[in-house]
Z-matrix of the N, CA and C atoms (Angstrom, degrees):
N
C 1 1.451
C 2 1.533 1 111.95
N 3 1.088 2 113.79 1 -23.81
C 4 1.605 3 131.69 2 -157.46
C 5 1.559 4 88.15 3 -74.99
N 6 1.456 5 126.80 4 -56.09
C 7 1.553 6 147.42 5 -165.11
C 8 1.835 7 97.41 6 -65.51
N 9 1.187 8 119.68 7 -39.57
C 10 1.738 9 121.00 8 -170.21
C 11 1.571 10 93.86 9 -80.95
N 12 1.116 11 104.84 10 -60.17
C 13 1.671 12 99.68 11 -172.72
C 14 0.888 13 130.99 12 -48.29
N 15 1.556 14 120.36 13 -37.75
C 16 1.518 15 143.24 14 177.12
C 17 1.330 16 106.21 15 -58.98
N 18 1.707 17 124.33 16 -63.54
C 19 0.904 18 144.96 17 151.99
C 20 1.815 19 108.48 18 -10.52
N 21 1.177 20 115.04 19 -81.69
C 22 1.706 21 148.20 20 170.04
C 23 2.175 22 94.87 21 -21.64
N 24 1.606 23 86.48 22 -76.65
C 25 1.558 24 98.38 23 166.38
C 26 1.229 25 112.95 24 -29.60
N 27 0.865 26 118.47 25 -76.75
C 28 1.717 27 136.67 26 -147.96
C 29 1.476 28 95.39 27 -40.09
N 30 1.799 29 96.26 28 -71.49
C 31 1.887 30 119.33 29 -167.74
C 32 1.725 31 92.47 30 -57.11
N 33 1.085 32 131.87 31 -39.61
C 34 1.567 33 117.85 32 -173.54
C 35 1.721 34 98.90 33 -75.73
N 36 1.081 35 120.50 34 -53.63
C 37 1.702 36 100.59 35 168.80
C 38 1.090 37 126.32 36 -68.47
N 39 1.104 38 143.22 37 -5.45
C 40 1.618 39 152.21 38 131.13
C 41 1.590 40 107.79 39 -24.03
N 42 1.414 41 98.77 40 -70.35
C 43 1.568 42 94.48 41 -160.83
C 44 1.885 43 99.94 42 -79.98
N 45 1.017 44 134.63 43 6.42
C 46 1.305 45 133.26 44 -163.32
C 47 1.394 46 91.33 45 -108.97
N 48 1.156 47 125.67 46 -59.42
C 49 1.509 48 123.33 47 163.34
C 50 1.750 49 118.76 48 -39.91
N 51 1.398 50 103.69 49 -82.02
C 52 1.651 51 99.08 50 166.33
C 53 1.798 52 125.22 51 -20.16
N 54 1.338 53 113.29 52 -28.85
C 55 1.357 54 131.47 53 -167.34
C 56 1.494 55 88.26 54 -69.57
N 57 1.725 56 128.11 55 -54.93
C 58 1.312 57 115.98 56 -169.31
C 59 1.606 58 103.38 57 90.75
N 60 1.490 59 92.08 58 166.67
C 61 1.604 60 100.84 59 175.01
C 62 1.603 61 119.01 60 94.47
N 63 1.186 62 125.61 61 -173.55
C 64 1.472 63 135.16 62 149.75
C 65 1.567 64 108.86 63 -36.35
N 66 1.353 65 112.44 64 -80.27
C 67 1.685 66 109.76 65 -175.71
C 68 1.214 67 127.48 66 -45.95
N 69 1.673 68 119.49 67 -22.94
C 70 1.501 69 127.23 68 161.31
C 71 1.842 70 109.87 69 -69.64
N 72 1.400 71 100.69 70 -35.52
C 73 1.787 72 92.78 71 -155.65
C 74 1.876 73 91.82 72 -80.91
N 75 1.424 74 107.65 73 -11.68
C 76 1.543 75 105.40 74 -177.75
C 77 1.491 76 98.68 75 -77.84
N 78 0.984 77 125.19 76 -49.93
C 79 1.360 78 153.28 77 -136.25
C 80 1.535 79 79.47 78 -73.14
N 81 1.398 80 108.34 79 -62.23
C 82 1.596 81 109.68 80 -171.53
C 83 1.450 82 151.18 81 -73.04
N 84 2.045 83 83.62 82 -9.26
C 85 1.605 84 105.32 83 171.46
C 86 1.627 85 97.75 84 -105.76
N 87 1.006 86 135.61 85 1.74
C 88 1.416 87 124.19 86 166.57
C 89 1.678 88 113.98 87 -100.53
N 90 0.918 89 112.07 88 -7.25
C 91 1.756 90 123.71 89 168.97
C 92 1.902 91 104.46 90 -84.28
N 93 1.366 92 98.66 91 -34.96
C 94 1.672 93 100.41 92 -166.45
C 95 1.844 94 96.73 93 -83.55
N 96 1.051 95 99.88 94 -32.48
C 97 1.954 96 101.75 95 178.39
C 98 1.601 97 103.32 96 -94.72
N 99 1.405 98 140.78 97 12.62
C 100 0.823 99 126.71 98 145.01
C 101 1.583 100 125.05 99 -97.73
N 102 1.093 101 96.45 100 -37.07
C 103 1.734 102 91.65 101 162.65
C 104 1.098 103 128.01 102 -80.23
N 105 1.640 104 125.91 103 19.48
C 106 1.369 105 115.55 104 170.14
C 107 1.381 106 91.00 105 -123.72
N 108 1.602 107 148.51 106 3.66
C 109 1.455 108 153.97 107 121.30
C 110 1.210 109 101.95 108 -26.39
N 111 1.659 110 119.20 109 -63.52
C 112 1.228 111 120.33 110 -137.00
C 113 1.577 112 98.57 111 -77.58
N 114 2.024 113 114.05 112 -34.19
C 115 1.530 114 100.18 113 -164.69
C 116 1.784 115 101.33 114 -91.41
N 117 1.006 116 101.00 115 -0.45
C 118 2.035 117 119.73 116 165.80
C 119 0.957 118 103.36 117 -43.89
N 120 1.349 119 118.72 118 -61.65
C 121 1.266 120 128.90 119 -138.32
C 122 1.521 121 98.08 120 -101.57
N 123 1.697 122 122.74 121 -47.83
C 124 1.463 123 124.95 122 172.60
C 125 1.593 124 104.35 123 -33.14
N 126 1.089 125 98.41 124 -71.82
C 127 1.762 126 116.30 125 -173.64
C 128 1.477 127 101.66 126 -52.36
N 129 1.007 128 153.09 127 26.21
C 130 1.331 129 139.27 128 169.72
C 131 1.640 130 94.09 129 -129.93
N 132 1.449 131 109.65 130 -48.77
C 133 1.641 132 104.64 131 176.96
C 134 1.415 133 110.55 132 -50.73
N 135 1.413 134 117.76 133 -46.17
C 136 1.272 135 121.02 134 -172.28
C 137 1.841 136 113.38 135 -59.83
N 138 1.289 137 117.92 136 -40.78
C 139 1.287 138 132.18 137 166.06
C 140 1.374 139 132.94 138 -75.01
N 141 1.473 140 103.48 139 7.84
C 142 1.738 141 106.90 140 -169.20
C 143 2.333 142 82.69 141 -144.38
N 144 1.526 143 94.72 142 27.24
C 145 1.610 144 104.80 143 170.65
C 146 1.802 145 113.41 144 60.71
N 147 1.196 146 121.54 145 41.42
C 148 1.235 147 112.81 146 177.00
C 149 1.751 148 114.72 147 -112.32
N 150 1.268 149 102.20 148 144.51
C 151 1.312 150 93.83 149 -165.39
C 152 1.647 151 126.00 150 -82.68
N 153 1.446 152 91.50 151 155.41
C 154 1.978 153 80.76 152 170.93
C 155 1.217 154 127.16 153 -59.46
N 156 0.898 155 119.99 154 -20.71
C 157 1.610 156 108.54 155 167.34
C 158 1.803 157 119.36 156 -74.65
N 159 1.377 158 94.95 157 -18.04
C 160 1.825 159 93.46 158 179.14
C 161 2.047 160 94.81 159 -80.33
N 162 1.503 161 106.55 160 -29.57
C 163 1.240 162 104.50 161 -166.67
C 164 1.794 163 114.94 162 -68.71
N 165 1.309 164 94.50 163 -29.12
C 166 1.755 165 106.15 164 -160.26
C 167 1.986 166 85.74 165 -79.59
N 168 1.501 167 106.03 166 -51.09
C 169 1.412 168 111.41 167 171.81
C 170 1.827 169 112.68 168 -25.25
N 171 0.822 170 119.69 169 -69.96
C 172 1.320 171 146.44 170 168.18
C 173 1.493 172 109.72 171 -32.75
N 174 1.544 173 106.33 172 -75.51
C 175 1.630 174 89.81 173 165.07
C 176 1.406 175 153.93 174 -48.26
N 177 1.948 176 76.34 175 -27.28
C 178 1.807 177 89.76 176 -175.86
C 179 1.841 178 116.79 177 -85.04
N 180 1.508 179 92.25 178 5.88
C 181 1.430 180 92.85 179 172.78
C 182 1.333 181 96.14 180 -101.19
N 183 1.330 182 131.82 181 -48.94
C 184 1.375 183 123.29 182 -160.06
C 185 2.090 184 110.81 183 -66.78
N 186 1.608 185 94.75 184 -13.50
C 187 1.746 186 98.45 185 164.82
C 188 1.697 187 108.70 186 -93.75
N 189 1.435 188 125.16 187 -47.71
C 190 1.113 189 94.79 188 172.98
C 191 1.614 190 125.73 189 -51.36
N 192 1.663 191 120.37 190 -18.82
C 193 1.333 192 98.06 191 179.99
C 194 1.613 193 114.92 192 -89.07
N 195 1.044 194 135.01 193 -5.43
C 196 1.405 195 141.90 194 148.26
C 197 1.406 196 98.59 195 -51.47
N 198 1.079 197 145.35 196 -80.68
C 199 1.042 198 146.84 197 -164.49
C 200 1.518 199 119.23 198 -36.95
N 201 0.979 200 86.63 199 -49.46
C 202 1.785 201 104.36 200 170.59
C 203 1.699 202 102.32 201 -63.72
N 204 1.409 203 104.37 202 -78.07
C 205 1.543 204 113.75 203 179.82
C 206 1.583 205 104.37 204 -11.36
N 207 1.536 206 115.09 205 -70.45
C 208 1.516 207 140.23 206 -123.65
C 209 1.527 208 80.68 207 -92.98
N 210 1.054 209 124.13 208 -80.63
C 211 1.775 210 111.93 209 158.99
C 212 1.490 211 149.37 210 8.05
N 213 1.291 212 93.20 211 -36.52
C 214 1.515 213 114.88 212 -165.54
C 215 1.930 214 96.46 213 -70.03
C-alpha cells in the first residue's frame, strides 16, 4: 500500500506544482522540510533500535496524510 500511495502522492504533487504560483512554491518548501524530518527522524529510530517496520509504519501515515491533504 505504502508503494500506491506514494505513487498517488507524487502525481497529486506533480500537478499542484505544474499549477505554479504561491500554492506550488508552498507546496514545495513543505515537501522539502518534510522529507528531511522524515529521514531525521528514520535515522534516529534506526539508531535508538527501532524497527523497520515501526519506521516504514510511520511513513505510511505521514503519506496517507498528504494524500488526503493533496486531494482536497
Amino acid at each position: 500500500m505504502l508503494a500506491a500511495e506514494s505513487q498517488q502522492v507524487i502525481a497529486l504533487r506533480v500537478m499542484k506544482l505544474a499549477g505554479g504560483g504561491r500554492p506550488a512554491e508552498a507546496e514545495f518548501q513543505r515537501m522539502t522540510a518534510e522529507k528531511l524530518t522524515a529521514a531525521a527522524q528514520a535515522g534516529l529510530k534506526l539508531m535508538t533500535g527501532g524497527s523497520a517496520d515501526s519506521i516504514l509504519r510511520d511513513y505510511r501515515r505521514k503519506v496517507r496524510a498528504n494524500r488526503r491533504r493533496l486531494a482536497r
